[in-house]
PAROMAR-661289 format. One record per residue: x, y, z of N, C-alpha, C in turn; residue number from 1. Coordinates in nm, 2 decimals. Atoms other than C-alpha are relative to their C-alpha. Layout:
npx->X, npy->Y, npz->Z, capx->X, capy->Y, capz->Z, cpx->X, cpy->Y, cpz->Z, guti->NUM
...
***
This chain:
npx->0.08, npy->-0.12, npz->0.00, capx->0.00, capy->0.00, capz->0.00, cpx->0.09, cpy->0.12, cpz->0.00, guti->1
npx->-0.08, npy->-0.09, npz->0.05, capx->0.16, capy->0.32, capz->-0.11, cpx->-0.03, cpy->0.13, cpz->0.18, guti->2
npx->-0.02, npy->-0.05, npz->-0.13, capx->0.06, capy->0.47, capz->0.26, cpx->0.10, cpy->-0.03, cpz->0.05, guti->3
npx->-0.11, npy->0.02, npz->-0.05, capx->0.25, capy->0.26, capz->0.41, cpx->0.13, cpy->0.03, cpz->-0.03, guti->4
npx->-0.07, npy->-0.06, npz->0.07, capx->0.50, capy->0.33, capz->0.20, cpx->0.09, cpy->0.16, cpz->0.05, guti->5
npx->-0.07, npy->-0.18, npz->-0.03, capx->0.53, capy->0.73, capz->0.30, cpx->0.00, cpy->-0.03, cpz->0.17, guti->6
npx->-0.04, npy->0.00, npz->-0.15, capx->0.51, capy->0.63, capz->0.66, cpx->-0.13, cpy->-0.03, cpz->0.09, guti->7
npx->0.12, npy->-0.03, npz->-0.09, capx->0.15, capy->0.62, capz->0.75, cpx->-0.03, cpy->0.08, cpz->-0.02, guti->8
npx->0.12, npy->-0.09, npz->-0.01, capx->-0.17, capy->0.76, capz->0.79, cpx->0.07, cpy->0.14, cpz->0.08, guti->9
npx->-0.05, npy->-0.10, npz->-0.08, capx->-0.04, capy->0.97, capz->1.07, cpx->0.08, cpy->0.12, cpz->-0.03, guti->10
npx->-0.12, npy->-0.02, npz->0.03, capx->0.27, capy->1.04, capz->0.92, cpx->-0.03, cpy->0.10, cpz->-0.10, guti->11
npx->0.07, npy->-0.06, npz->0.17, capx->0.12, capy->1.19, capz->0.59, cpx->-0.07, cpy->0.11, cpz->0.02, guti->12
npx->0.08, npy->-0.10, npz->-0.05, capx->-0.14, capy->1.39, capz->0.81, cpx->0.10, cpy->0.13, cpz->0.04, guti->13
npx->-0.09, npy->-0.12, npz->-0.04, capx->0.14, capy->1.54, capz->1.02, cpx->0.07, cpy->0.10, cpz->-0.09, guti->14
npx->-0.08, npy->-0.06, npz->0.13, capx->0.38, capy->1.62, capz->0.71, cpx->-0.10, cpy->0.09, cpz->-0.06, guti->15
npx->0.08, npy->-0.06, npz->0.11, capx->0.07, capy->1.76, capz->0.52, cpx->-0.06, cpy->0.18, cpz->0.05, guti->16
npx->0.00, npy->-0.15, npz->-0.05, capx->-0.03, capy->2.02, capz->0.81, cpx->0.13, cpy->0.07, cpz->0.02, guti->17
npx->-0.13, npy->-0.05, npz->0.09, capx->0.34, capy->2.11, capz->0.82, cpx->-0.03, cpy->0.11, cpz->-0.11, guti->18
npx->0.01, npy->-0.04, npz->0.09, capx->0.33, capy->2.20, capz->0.50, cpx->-0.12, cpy->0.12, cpz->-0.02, guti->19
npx->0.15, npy->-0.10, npz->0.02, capx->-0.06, capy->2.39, capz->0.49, cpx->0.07, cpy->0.14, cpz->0.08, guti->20
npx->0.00, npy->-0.09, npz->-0.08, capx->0.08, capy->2.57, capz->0.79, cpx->0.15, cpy->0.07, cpz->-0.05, guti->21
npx->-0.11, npy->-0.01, npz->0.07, capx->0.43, capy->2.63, capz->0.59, cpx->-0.07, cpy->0.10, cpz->-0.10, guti->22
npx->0.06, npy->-0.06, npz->0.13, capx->0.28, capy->2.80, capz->0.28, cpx->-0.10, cpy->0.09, cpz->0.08, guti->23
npx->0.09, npy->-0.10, npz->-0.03, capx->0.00, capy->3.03, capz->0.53, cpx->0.10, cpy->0.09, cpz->0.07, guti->24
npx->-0.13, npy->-0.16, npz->-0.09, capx->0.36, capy->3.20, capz->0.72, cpx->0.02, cpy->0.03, cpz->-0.14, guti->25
npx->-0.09, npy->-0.07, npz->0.09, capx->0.50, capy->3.24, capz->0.40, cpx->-0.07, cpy->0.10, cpz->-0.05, guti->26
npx->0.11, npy->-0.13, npz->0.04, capx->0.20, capy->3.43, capz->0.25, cpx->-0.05, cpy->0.12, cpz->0.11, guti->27
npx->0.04, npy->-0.10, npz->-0.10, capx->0.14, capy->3.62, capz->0.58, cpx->-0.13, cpy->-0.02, cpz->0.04, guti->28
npx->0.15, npy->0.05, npz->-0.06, capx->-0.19, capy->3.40, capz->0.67, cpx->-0.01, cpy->0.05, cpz->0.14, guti->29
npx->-0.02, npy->0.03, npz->-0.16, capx->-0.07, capy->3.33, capz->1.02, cpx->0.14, cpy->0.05, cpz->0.01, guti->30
npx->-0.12, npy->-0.07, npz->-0.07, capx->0.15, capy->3.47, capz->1.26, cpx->0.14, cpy->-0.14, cpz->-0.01, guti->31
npx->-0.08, npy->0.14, npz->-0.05, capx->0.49, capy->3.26, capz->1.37, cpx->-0.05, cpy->-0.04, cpz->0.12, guti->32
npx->0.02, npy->0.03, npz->-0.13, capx->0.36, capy->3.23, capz->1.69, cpx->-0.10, cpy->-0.12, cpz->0.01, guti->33
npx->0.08, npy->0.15, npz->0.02, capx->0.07, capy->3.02, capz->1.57, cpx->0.05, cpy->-0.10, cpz->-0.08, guti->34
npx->-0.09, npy->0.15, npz->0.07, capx->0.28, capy->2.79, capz->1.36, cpx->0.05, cpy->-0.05, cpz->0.06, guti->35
npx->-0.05, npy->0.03, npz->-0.13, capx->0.46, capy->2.74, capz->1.65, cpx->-0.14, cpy->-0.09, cpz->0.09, guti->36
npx->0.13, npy->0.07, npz->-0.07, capx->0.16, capy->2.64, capz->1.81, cpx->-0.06, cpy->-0.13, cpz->-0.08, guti->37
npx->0.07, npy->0.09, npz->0.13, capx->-0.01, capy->2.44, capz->1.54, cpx->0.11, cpy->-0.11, cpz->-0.03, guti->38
npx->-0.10, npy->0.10, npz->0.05, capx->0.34, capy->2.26, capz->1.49, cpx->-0.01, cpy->-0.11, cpz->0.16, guti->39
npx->0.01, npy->0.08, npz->-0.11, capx->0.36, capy->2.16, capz->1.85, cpx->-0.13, cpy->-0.09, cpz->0.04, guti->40
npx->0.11, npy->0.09, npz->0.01, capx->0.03, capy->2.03, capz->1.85, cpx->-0.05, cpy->-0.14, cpz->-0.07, guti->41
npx->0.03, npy->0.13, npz->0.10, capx->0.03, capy->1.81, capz->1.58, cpx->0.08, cpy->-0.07, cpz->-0.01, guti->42
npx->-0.11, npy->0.04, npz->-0.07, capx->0.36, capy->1.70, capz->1.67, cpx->-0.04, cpy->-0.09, cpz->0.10, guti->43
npx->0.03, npy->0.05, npz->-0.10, capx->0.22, capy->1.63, capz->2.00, cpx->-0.10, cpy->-0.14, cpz->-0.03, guti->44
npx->0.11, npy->0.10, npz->-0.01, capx->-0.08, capy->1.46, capz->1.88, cpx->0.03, cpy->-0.12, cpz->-0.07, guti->45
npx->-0.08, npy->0.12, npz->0.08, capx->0.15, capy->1.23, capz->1.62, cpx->0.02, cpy->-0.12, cpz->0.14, guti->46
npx->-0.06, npy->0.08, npz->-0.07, capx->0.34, capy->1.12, capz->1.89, cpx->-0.09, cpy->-0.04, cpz->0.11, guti->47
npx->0.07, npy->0.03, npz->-0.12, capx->0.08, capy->1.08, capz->2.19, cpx->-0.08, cpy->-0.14, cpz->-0.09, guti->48
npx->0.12, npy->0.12, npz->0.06, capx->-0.12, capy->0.81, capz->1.89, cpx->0.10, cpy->-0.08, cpz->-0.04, guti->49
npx->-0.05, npy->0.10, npz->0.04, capx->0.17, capy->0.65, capz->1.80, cpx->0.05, cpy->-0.09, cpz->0.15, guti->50
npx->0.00, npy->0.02, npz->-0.14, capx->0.22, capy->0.62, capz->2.17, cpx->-0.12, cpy->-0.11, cpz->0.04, guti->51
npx->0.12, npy->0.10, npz->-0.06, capx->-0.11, capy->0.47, capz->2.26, cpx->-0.01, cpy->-0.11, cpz->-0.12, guti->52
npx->0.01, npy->0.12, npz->0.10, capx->-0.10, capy->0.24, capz->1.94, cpx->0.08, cpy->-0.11, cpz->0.09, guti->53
npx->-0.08, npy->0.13, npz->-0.06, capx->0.23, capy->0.04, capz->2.09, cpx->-0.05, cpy->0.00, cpz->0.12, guti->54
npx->0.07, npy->-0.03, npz->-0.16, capx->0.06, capy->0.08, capz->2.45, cpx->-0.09, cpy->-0.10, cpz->0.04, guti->55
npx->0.15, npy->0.07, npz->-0.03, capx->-0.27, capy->-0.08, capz->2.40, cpx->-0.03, cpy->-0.12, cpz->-0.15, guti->56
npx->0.00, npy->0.11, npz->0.10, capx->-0.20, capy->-0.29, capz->2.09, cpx->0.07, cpy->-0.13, cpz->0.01, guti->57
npx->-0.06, npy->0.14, npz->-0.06, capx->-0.18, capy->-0.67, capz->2.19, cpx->0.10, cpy->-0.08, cpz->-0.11, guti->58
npx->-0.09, npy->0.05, npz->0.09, capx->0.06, capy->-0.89, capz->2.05, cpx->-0.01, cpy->-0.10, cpz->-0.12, guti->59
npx->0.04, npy->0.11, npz->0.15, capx->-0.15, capy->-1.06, capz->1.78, cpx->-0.05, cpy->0.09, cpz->-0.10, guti->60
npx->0.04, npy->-0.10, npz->0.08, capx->-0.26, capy->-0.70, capz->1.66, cpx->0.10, cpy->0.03, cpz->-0.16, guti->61
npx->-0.11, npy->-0.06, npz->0.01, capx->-0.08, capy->-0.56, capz->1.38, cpx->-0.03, cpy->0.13, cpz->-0.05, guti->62
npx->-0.07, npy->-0.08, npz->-0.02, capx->0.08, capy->-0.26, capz->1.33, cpx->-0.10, cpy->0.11, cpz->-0.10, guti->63
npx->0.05, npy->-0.03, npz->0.09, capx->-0.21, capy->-0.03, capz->1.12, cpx->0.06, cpy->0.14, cpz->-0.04, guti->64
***
C-alpha cells in the first residue's frame, strides 16, 4: 500500500499540516507564533497516537 510506504496515515497527516501551515507564514496568513503552536500540536498529537497504538496494541494486533 503506497501509505504505508510514505510512513503512515499519521505520518502523511502530520507532514501535510506542516506544509498547509508552511505555505500560510510564508504568504502572511498566520502569525509565527501560531505555527509554532499548530506545529507543536500536531507533533504532539503524532506522537501521543503512536504512543497509545504500541501501549494498547496486543501482540496478535498488527501494526495499522
Amino acid at each position: 500500500m503506497w501509505l504505508t510506504k510514505l510512513g503512515g496515515r499519521r505520518f502523511v497527516l502530520t507532514f501535510g499540516c506542516g506544509l498547509a501551515c508552511t505555505a500560510l507564514v510564508w504568504f502572511a496568513k498566520i502569525t509565527d507564533a501560531t505555527f509554532g503552536m499548530v506545529v507543536v500540536a500536531t507533533v504532539g498529537a503524532y506522537i501521543a497516537g503512536n504512543t497509545y497504538q504500541k501501549t494498547f496494541s496486543g501482540p496478535n494486533d498488527e501494526a495499522r
